[in-house]
SEVO-9980 format. One record per residue (C-alpha): residue number from 1; residue in one letter; x, y, z. Coordinates in Angstrom, 1 decimal. Layout:
NUM | A | X | Y | Z .
...
END
This chain:
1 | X | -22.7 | 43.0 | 43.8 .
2 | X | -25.1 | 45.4 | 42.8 .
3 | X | -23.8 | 45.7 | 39.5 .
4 | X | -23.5 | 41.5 | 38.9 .
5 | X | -27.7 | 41.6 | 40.4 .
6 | X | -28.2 | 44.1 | 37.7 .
7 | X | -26.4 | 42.2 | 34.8 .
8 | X | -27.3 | 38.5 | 36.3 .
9 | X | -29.4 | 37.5 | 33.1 .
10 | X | -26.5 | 38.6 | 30.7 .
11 | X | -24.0 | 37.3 | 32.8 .
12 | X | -25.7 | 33.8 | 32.8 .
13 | X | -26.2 | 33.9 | 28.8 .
14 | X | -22.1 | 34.5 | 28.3 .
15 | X | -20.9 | 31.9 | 31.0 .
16 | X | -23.8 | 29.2 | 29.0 .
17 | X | -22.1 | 30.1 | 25.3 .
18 | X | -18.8 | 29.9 | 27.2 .
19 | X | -19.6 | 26.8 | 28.7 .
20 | X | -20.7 | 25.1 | 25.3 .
21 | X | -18.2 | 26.4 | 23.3 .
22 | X | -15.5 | 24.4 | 26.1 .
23 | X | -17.9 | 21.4 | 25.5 .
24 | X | -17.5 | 21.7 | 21.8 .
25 | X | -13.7 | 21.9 | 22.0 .
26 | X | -13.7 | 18.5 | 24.1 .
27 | X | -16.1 | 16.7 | 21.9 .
28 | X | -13.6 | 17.5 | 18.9 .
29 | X | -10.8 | 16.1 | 20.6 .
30 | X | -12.7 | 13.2 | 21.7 .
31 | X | -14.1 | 12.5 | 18.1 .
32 | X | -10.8 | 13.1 | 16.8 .
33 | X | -8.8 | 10.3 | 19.1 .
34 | X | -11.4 | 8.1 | 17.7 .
35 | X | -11.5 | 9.0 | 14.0 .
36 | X | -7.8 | 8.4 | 14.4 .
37 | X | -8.3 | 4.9 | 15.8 .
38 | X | -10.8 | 3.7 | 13.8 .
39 | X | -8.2 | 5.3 | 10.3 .
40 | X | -6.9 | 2.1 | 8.1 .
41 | X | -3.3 | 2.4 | 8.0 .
42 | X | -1.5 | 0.8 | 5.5 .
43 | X | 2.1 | 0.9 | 5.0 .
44 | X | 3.9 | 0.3 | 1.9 .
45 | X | 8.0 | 0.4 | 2.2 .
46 | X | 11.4 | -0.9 | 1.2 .
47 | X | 13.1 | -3.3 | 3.5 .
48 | X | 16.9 | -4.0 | 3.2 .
49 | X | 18.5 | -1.5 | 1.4 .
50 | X | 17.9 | 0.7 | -1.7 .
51 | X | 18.1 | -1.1 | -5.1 .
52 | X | 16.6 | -3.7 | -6.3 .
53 | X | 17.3 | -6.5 | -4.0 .
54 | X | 14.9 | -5.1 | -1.4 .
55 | X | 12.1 | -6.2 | -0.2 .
56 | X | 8.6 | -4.6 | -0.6 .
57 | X | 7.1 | -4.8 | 2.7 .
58 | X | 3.2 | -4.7 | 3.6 .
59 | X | 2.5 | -3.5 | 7.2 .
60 | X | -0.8 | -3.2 | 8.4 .
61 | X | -0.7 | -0.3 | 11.0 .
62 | X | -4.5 | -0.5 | 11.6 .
63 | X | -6.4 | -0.7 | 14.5 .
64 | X | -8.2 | -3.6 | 13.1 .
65 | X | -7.1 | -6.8 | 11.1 .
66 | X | -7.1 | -6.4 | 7.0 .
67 | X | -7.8 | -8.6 | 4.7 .
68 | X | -5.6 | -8.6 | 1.6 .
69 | X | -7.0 | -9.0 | -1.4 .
70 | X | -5.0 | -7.1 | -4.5 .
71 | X | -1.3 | -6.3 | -4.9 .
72 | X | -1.5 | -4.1 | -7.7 .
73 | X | 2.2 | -3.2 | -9.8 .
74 | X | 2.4 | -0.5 | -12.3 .
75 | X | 5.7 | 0.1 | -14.0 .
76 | X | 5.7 | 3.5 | -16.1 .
77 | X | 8.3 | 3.7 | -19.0 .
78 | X | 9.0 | 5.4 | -21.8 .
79 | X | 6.3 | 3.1 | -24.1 .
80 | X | 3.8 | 3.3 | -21.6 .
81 | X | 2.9 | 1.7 | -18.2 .
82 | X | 2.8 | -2.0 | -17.6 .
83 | X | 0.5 | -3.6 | -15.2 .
84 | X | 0.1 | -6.8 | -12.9 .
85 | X | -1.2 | -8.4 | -9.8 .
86 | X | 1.5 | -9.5 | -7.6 .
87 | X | -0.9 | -10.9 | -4.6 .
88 | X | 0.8 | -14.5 | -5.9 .
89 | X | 4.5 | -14.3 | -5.4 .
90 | X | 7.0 | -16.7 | -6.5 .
91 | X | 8.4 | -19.1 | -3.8 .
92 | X | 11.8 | -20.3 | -3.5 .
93 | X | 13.5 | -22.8 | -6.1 .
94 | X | 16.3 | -25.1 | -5.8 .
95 | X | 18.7 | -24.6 | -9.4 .
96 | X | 17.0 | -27.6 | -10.7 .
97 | X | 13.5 | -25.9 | -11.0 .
98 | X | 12.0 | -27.5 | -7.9 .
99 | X | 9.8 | -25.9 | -5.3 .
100 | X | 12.2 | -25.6 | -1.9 .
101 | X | 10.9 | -28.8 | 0.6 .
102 | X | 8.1 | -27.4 | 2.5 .
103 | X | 7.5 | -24.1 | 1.1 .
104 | X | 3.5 | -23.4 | 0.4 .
105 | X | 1.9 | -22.4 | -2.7 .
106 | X | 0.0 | -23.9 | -6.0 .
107 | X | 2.4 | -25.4 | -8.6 .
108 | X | 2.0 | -23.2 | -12.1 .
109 | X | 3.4 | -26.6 | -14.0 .
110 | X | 6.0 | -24.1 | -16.2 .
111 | X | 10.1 | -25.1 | -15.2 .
112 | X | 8.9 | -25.7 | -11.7 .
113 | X | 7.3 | -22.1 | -11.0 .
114 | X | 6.0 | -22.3 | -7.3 .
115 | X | 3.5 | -19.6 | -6.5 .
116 | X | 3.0 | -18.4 | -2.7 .
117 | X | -0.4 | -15.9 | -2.3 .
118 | X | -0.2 | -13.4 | -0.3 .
119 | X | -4.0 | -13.3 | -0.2 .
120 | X | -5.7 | -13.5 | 3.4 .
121 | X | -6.1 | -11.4 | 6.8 .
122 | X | -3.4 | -9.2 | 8.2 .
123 | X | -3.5 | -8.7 | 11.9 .
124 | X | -2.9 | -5.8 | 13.1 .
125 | X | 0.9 | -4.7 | 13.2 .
126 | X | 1.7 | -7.5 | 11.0 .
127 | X | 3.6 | -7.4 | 7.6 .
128 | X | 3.8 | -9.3 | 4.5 .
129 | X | 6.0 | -8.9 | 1.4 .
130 | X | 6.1 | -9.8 | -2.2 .
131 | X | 9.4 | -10.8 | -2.6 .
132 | X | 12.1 | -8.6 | -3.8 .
133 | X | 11.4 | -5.3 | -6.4 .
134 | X | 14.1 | -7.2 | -8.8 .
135 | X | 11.6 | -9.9 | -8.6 .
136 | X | 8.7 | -8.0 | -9.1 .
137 | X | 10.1 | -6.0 | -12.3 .
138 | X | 11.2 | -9.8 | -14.3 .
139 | X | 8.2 | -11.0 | -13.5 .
140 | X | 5.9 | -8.4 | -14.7 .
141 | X | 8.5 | -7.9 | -17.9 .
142 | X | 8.3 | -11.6 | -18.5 .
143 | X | 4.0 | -11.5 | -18.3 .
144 | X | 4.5 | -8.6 | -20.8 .
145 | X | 7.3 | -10.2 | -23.0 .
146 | X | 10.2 | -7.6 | -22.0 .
147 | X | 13.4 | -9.0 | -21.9 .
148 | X | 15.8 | -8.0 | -19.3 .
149 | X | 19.5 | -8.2 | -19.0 .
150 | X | 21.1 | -7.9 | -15.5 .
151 | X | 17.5 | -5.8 | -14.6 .
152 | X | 18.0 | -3.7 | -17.7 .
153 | X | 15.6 | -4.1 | -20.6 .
154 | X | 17.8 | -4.6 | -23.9 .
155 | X | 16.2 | -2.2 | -26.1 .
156 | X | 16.4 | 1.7 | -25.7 .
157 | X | 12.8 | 1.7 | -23.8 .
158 | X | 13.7 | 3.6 | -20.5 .
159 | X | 12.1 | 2.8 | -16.9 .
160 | X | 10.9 | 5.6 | -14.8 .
161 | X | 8.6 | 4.8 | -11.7 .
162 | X | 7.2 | 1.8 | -10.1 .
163 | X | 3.8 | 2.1 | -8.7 .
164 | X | 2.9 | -0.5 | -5.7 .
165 | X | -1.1 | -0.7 | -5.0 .
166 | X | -3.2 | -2.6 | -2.5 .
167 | X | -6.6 | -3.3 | -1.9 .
168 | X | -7.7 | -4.4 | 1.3 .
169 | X | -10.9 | -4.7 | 2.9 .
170 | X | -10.8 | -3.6 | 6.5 .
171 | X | -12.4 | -4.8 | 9.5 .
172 | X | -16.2 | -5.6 | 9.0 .
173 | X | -16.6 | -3.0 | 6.1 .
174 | X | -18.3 | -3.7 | 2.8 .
175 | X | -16.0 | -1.7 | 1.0 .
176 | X | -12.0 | -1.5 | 0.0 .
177 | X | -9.5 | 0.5 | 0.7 .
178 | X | -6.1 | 1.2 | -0.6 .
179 | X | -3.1 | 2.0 | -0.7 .
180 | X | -0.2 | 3.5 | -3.2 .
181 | X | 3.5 | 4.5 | -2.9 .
182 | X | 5.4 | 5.5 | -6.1 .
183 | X | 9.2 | 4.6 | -6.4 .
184 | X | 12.0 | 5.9 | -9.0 .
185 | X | 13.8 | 3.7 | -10.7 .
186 | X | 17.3 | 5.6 | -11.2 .
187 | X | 19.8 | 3.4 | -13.6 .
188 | X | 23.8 | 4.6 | -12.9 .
189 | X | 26.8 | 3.4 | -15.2 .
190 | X | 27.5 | 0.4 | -13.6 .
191 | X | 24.5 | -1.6 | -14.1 .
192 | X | 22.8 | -0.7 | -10.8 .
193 | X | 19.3 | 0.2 | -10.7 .
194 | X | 18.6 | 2.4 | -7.1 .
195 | X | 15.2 | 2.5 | -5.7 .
196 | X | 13.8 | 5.8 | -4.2 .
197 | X | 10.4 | 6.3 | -2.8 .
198 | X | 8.8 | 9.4 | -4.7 .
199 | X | 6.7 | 10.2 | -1.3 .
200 | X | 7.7 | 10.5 | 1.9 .
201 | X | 4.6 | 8.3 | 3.4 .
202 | X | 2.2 | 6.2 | 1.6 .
203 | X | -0.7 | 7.5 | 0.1 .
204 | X | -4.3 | 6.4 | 1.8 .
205 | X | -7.5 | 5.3 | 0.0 .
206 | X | -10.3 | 5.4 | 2.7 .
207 | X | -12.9 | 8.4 | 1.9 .
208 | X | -15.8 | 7.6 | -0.3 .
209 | X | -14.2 | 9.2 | -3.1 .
210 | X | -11.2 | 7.0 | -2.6 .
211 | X | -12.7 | 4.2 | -2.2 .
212 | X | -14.5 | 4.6 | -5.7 .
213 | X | -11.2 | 4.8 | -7.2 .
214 | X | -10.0 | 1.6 | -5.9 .
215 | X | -12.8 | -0.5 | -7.0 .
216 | X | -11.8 | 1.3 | -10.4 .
217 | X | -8.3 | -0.3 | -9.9 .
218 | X | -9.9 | -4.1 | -9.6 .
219 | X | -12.1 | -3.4 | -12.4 .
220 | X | -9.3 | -2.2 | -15.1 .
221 | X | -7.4 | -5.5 | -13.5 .
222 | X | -10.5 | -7.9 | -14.2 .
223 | X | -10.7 | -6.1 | -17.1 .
END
């Protein structure tokens, strides 16, 4: 006891510095949880199997509804790299060219083309798609005037990765975010065309720097 009187003032300083450094630990964590809640999250993924004939899925994983503004597709090949916007997708035809009976979406006026936008909010845990990669790759060949056959172009130009974008804006913020997930196109010997994702999870656009990119994205697209 004598020696604690003795050594009360140092004592006291240790056990304050102590004290605040447990309080600093805690306010981490706490900041932490909700940085992590407050995170867009948005998923980008394959839905029903591995080629072509799956579906490329949107999920919004936020905390907060997103509003969708830009589906942005890049296929890289060995000319170069084609871009489009896919936030339109096609809707469903019957064989003679007709939109299906109550299907939604702006008539283009060209063989019966029906156009569904995927433009709007997303609520949270939701998900939207943009139709089918096979889809996706004759459409944007056909904007660009590449001529498939059975998903194959007919020249010797070689595909290599297909680059899925989106801008969204989320919550009540003034700026976008995005998105990206890179897939190989692989090509075997019997006219199948797999689909791997290059990434094991989808890239995130949120940080300032980021977020300067993907207005750079919607520029170069106006542009």
């Amino acid at each position: 006891m004598e020696w604690l009187s003795e050594h009360s003032k140092a004592i006291t300083a240790v056990t304050s510095i102590l004290t605040l450094f447990v309080w600093f630990f805690y306010a981490q964590i706490l900041y932490r949880n909700f940085a992590r809640t407050r995170r867009p999250r948005i998923i980008i993924n394959r839905g029903h199997g591995n080629d072509l004939t799956s579906l490329c899925l949107i999920s919004n994983m936020s905390s907060e509804p997103i509003f969708l503004e830009h589906i942005i597709v890049t296929l890289h090949t060995s000319r170069g790299s084609l871009t489009q916007d896919m936030i339109d997708c096609e809707g469903d035809r019957h064989p003679d060219g007709k939109a299906s009976p109550g299907s939604a979406g702006t008539d283009s006026g060209e063989g019966g083309e029906r156009l569904e936008s995927s433009q709007g909010p997303m609520p949270c845990g939701s998900f939207s798609h943009v139709g089918t990669f096979e889809t996706i790759l004759q459409r944007l060949c056909r904007t660009h005037d590449l001529t498939l056959e059975h998903d194959r172009p007919t020249d010797d130009i070689v595909f290599h990765f297909l680059d899925i974008r989106v801008v969204a804006i989320y919550g009540s913020e003034d700026h976008p975010i995005g998105a990206e997930r890179r897939f190989r196109l692989h090509m075997t010997d019997d006219k199948a065309c797999t689909l791997a994702p290059v990434s094991v999870d989808t890239k995130r656009y949120a940080s300032r720097l980021q977020r300067w990119r993907v207005r750079q994205w919607v520029r170069r697209l106006d542009g």
